[in-house]
N, C-alpha and C positions, 0 to 999 in steps of 0.2 A: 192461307198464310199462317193462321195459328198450328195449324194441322205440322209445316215446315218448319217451323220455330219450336215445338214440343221433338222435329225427329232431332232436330239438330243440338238440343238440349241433350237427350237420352244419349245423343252419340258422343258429345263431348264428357258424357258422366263414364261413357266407357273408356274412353282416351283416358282416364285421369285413372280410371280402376287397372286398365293394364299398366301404365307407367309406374302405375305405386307397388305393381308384383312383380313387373321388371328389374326392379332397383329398392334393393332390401341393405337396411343399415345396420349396423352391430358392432357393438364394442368388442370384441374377441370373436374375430372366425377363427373356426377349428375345422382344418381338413380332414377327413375322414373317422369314422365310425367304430373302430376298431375300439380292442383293450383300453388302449390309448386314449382315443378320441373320446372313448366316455369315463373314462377317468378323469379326464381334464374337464370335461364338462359337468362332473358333479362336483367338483371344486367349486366352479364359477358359479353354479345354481348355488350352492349352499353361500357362499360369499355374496351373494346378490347382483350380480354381474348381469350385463347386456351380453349376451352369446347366440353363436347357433351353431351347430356342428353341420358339416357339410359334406354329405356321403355319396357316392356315386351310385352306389348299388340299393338294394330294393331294402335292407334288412340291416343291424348292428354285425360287426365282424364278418363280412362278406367272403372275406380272405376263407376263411373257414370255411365256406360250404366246398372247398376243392382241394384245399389243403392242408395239413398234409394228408398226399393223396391217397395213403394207405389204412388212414381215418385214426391213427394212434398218437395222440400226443405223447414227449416225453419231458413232459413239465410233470411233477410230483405233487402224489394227491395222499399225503398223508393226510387222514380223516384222524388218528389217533395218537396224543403225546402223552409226557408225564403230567402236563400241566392244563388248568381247564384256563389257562390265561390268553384269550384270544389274542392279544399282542406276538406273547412266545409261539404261539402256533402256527403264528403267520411264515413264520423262518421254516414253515415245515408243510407250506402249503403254495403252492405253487403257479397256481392259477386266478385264484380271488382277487378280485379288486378291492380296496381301500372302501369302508363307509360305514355311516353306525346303524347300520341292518346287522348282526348276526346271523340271521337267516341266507344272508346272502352270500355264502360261503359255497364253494365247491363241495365239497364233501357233502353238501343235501342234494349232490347232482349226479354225483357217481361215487357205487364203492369202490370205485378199480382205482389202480396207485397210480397206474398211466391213464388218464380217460381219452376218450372216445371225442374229435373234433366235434360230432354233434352234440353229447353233453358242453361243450363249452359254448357252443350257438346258442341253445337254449338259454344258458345261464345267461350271456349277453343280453339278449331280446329280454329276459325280465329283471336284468338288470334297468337297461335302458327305461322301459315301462314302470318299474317299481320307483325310481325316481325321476319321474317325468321327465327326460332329457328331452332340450329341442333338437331335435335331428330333422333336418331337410332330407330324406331321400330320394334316389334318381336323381342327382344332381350332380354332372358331372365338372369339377375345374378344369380349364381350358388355358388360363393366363393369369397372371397378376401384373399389376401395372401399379407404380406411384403417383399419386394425386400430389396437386401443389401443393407449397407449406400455406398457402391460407383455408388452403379445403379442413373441415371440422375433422373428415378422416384421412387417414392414411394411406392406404391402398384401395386398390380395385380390382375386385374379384374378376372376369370373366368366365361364366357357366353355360351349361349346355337350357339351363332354366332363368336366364337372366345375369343382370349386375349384383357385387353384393359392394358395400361400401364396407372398409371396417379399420380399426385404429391399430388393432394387431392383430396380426394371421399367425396361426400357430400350424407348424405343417406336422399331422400326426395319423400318416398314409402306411407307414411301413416299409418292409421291403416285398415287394409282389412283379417283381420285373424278373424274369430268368436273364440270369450273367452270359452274355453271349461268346459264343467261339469262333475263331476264325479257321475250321478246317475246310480243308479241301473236301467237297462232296457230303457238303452239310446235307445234301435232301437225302443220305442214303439214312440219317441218321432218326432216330425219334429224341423227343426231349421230357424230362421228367413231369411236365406238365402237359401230354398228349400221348402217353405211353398207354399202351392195352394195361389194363388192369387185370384180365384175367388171367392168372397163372399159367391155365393149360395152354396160351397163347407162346410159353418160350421152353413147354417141353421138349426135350434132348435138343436144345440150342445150346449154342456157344453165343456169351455175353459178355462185351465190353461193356462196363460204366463207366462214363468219365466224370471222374468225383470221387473224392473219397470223407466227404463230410456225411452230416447227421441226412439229406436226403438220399445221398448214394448208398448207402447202407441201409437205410429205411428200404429202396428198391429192391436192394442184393435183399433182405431178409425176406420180402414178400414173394419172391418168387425161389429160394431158396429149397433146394430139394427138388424141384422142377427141371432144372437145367443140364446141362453137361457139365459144362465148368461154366464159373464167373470169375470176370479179371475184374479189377477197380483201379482206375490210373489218373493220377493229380500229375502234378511237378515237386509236390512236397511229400512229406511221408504220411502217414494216417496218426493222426493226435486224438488221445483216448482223454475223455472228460476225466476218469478218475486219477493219470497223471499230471493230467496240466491245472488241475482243480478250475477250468473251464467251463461253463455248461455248454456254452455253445459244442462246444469237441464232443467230437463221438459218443455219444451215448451204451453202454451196455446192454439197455434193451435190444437197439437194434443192431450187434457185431458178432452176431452166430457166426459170418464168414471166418472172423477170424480163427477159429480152431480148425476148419478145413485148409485153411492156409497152411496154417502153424504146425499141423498135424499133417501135413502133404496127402490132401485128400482132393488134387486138382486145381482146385480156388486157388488165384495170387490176388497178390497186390504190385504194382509197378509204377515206379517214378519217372515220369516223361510229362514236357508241357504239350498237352493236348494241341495248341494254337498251332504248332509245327507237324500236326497229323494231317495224311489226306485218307480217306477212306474211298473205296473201289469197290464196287460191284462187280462181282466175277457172273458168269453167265448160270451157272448152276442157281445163283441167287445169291453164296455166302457173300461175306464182303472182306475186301482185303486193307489192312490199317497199313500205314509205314508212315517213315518220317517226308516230309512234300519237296526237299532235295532228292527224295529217291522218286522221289514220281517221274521224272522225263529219264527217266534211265533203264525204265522197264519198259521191255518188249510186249506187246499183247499176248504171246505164244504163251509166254511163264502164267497165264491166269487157265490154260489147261492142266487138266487132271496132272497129267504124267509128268509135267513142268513145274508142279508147285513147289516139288520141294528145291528146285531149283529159286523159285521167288523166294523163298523162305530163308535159304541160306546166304544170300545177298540183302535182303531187309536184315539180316541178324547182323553180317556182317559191319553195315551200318550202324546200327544202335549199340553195337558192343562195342563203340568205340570208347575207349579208357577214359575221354573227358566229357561220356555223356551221364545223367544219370542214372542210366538204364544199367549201364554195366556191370556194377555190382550182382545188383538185383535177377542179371539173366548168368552171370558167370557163379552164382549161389544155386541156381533153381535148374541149369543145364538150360537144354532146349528148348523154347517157348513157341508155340505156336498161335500166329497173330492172322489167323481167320478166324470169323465169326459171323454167325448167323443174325443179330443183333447187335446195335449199337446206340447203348443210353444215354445222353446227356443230362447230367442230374450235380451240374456244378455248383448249386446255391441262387441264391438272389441279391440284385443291388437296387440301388434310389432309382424311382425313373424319376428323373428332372426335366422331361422334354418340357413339362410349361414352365419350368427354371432353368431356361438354359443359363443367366447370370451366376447360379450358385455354385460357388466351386467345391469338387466333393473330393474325397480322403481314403486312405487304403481300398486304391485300384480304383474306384468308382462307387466303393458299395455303398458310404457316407453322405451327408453333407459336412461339410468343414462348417463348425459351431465353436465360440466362446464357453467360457465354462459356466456360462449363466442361461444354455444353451438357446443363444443369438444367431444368427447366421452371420457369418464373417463379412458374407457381402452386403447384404441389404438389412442395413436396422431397421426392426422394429418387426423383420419375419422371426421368428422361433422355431425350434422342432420343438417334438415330445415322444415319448414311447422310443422304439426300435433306431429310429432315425438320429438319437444321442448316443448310441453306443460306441461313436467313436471316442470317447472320451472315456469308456472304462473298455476298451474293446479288448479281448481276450483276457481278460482279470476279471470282473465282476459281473453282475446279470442285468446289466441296462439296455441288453437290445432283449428281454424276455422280461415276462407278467410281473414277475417277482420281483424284478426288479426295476422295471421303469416305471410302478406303480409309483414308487418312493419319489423317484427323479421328476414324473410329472408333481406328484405334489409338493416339489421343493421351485420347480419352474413357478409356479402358481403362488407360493409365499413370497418369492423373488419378485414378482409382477405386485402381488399386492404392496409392498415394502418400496417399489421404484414409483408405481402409478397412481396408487390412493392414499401414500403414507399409513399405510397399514403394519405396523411393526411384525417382524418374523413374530409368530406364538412363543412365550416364551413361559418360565417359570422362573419365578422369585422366592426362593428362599431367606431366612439365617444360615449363618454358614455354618454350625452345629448339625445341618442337615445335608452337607456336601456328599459325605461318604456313602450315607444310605441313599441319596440320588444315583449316583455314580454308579453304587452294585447293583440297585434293581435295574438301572438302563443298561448294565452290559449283560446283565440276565435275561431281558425282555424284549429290548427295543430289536423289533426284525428289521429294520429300514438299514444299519447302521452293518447287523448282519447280512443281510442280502448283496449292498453295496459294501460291501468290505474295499477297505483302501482308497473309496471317493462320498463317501458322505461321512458324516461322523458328529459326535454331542459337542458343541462347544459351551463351557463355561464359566462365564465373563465374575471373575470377583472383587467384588469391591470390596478392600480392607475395610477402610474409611467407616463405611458402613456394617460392616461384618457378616455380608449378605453375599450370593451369588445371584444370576440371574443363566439359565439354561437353554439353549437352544439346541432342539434337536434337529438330529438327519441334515445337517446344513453341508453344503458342497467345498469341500476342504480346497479348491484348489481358487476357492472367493475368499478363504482367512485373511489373505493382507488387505481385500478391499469390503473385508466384514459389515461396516457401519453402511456404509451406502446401498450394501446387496441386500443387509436385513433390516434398515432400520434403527436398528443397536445401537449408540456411543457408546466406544470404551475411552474410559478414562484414563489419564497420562498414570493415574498410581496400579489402575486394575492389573490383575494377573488372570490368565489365560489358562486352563487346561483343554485339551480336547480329544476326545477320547475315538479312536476308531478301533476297528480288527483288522487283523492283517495276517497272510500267512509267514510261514518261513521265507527269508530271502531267498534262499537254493533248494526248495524240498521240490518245487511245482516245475515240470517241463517233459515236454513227450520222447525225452532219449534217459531222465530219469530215474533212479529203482524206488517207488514209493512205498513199498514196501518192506523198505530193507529193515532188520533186526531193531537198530536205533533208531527208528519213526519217531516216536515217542520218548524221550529218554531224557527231555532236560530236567532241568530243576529251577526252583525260585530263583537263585542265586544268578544263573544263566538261563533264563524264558527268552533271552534275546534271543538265542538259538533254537527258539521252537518250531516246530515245522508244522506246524497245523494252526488254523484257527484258533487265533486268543485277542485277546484284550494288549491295547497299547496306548496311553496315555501319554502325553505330551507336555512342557509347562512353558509356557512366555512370560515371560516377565513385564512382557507390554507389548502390545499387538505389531505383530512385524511385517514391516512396511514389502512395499513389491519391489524394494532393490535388495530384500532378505530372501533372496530364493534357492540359497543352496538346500538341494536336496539333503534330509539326513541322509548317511551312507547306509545306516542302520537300518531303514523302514523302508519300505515301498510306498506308500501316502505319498499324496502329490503336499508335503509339506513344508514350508522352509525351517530352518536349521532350530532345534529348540533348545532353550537355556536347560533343561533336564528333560529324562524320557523313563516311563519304567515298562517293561512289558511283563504280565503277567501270565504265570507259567499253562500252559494248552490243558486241556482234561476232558477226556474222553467222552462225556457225556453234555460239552459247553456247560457244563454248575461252576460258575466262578466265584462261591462261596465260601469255600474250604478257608477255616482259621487262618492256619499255619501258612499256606500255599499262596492263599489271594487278600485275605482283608487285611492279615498284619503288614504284606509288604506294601500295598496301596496306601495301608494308615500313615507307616513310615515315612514314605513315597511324600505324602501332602501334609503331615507336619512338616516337612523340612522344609517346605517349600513355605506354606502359610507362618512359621514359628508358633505352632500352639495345636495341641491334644486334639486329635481327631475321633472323640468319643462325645456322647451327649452332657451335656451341661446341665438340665432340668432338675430342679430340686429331687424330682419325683425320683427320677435315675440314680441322679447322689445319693437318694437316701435307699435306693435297692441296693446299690452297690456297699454301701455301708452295713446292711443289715446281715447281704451274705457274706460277709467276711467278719462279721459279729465285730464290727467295733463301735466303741462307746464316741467318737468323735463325732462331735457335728455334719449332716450330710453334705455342708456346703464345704469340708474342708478337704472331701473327695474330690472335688471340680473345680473348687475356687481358687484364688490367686493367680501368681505370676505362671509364663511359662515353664519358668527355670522350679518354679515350688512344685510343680507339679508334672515334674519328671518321674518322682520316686512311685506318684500311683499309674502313671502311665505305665513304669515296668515293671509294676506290680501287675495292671491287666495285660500286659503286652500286648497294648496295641486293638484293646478291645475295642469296639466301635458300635453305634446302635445296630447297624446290619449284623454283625458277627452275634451282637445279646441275642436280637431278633431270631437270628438262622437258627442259633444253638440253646435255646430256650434261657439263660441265664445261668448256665450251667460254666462254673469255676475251672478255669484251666488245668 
């Protein structure tokens, strides 16, 4: 009897040990491993957070060991600036994640300017390992379910390794689904993620890709020189990163095609919606494309030899028709011929949501639909992170890439702590004698504000009253009318407001125009609002404007409402927004008129430098001191000088 009382003891101690690894608890799950995933997760570690990240696969950044499938990243690996300021070098590195390792930078991973997907797995893996992230791996999400309002948590994981309980799911998986097509005789086709990699596999073929983004182009270039000819065909035109000031858009690394195009060396490009193609296999093996109206109209006979050209002038006759988009394209290039021994799908990627079927997703499918505090529209209290936000800067700034959803996961992360722990956004408190020189070093420095150009940006809150400012960086401009509640902050009914982002020209960026025309470059201070590059644009409120204040300025792209003054300062070739004449005196101008009072330092020490280089016998406080209106005559005596501008330029006299 004791002998059955000791199994039945043991056996109940094991009932209790599997139930407690079935069902795992966590203040923040994080779906997947990626950029993202451990971006977010060294947030929550450093912050002290209940987390776990939850990966399917065996390793950090999974996605990577397959793609991209030609091993070449085109994220930018500048290892080398003017500046040894690891802040500013961020704007110029591309791949690094956020931390205060220095060593953990890309550039100790590769010298190449484009690296290598396996340099960035490696980096991943010690990333991960360098600060203990907890990552479950092999662990696959199957479902999320809602728990009732009296359960402690929120949601319920279903995994391929058990339950997970947790108060907030943050979904930061990526995009890893191939976008599917609906042609006719899809098994004739290969798809970019099951395609031969070996080149000599499409010697003197003829190749259709359908795509003409950064992975159709990545293919065209890897077999490139191999082939007979390659065609590329979207339903849109081919949009080049360095027009659309894009990164997602075509990349230059990989668009060699374009000069066999352009230079009529075989290679096209052609605009047609793929979904209305049937592809045919003819018996020699080629295969035959047309539009899937022409499919019940052809004869079998037309797929022999001596009949082709007979197919060929009836599919043309089709596609040339004057309201398709083909017609241009084949009435510019003559005669096209639409056999092919190959046929690549290489359309991009979208969300898979199959264990969210609830979520409703955004441009075509490839999103999910998010809040600007990136919530999911449907279900409070899910998040994204990483790639899965960008539709909220989607083709204008770099939030669905490293560079830039670093910034955005660590602005979702201040968000969270500022709504769940009363944790105020980080912020900086100045006197306001130190506005200006905040202002120039963060449009000099801060890469968050440049990466995101036109959806993050510096806000700062000033209190007269006090004669102080308080500064928040990187915060998501499109939260400014509901600022207090998303960071924490109160502003007060007297505070004044500036906020500073980048942004390009209104009309310089778009893939039908000349970015290189003679006048690129050619404004001046006077008119920076017409500048077409990258600069600095300031904003002022007068007092925080509410969410029935949402007219757009017509002036700026920022998702901003309408501001009581705006200045923008003028582009410069090199982003140095320090220049005297160009940038600090119209900024100084810019924020006296707005504050009523000399935007240069106050400190005796200063009064009395300034005093001394101009050899006068007055007192140093009668440099700085008094009314506004008394000390108009020293302000245009230094025109505008300000501690940035002494600093930049050594104290050297205008």
């Amino acid at each position: 009897m004791q002998l059955v009382e000791q199994i039945l003891l043991v056996s109940a101690v094991f009932i209790v040990l599997a139930a407690s690894q079935s069902l795992r608890k966590h203040e923040y799950c994080v779906i997947g491993a990626g950029p993202a995933g451990l971006q977010l997760g060294y947030f929550l570690r450093a912050a002290e957070h209940d987390y776990a990240i939850i990966e399917r696969g065996d390793r950090p950044g999974a996605f990577f060991e397959t793609y991209p499938r030609h091993d070449t990243l085109i994220s930018i690996n500048k290892r080398r600036t003017d500046s040894r300021n690891t802040e500013y070098s961020l704007r110029h590195d591309w791949n690094s994640l956020l931390s205060n390792d220095e060593q953990m930078q890309m550039r100790y991973y590769s010298i190449k300017m484009f690296p290598k997907r396996q340099d960035l797995l490696l980096y991943l893996k010690d990333f991960k390992e360098r600060f203990n992230l907890n990552v479950h791996f092999k662990t696959e999400v199957t479902g999320l379910h809602r728990l009732t309002e009296s359960s402690e948590y929120r949601f319920s994981l279903e995994t391929s390794q058990g339950q997970y309980h947790c108060q907030v799911v943050i979904v930061a998986t990526g995009l890893f689904k191939m976008k599917p097509l609906n042609i006719t005789g899809l098994e004739h086709t290969s798809s970019y993620d099951d395609m031969s990699l070996n080149p000599a596999d499409y010697e003197n073929k003829r190749v259709l890709i359908i795509g003409k983004g950064n992975t159709a182009f990545e293919t065209a270039a890897h077999i490139y020189g191999r082939t007979k000819l390659i065609h590329l065909m979207s339903r849109n035109r081919v949009r080049l990163a360095w027009s659309s000031h894009y990164v997602g858009d075509v990349r230059a690394v990989n668009n060699e095609l374009l000069d066999t195009y352009q230079l009529k060396s075989i290679d096209g490009l052609l605009e047609y919606d793929a979904n209305d193609l049937f592809v045919l296999r003819r018996p020699d093996g080629s295969l035959a494309v047309g539009p899937k109206d022409l499919e019940n109209d052809l004869d079998q006979t037309l797929f022999e030899e001596n009949t082709r050209g007979l197919f060929e002038t009836k599919l043309l006759s089709k596609i040339g028709n004057k309201n398709s988009s083909f017609s241009v394209e084949l009435e510019g290039e003559g005669i096209v011929n639409f056999n092919y021994d190959v046929v690549i799908r290489a359309n991009g990627f979208e969300f898979d949501r199959s264990w969210l079927p609830n979520v409703t997703t955004v441009r075509n499918g490839k999103y999910p639909k998010i809040t600007p505090s990136y919530e999911s529209t449907d279900i409070p209290g899910l998040y994204f992170a990483g790639t899965l936000t960008h539709s909220l800067d989607y083709r204008k700034a770099a939030g669905g890439f490293i560079h830039g959803f670093r910034y955005t996961v660590r602005a979702l992360q201040r968000h969270l702590d500022a709504k769940r722990h009363d944790r105020p956004w980080p912020s900086l408190k100045q006197p306001l004698t130190g506005l200006i020189d905040t202002m120039v070093r963060r449009i000099n420095e801060g890469s968050g504000n440049y990466q995101m150009f036109q959806n993050l940006g510096d806000v700062f809150i000033v209190d007269r009253a006090a004669s102080s400012f308080t500064l928040l960086e990187e915060f998501p401009l499109r939260l400014l009318p509901s600022l207090p509640s998303a960071s924490g902050h109160p502003v007060g009914r007297d505070s004044l407001l500036f906020v500073f982002a980048f942004e390009y020209g209104k009309n310089f960026s778009g893939p039908a125009l000349d970015v290189f025309h003679e006048e690129r470059a050619s404004c001046s201070p006077e008119d920076a609002y017409e500048c077409n590059f990258l600069h600095p644009v300031i904003y002022q409120y007068n007092s925080l404007p509410t969410d029935t204040r949402t007219n757009l300025h017509k002036m700026s792209p920022s998702h901003l409402p309408e501001p009581d003054a705006i200045i923008h300062l003028v582009e410069d070739l090199h982003t140095n927004f320090r220049a005297r004449s160009t940038h600090l005196e119209p900024l100084a101008a810019f924020l006296e008129a707005a504050l009523k009072q000399p935007m240069y330092p106050l400190s005796l020490e200063r009064c009395a430098m300034l005093a001394v280089m101009h050899g006068s016998t007055k007192p140093a406080e009668s440099w700085c001191g008094g009314s506004y209106e008394s000390r108009q005559d020293s302000a245009a005596m230094l025109r505008g000088w300000s501690a940035a501008d002494m600093m930049q330029h050594g104290w050297k006299q205008k």
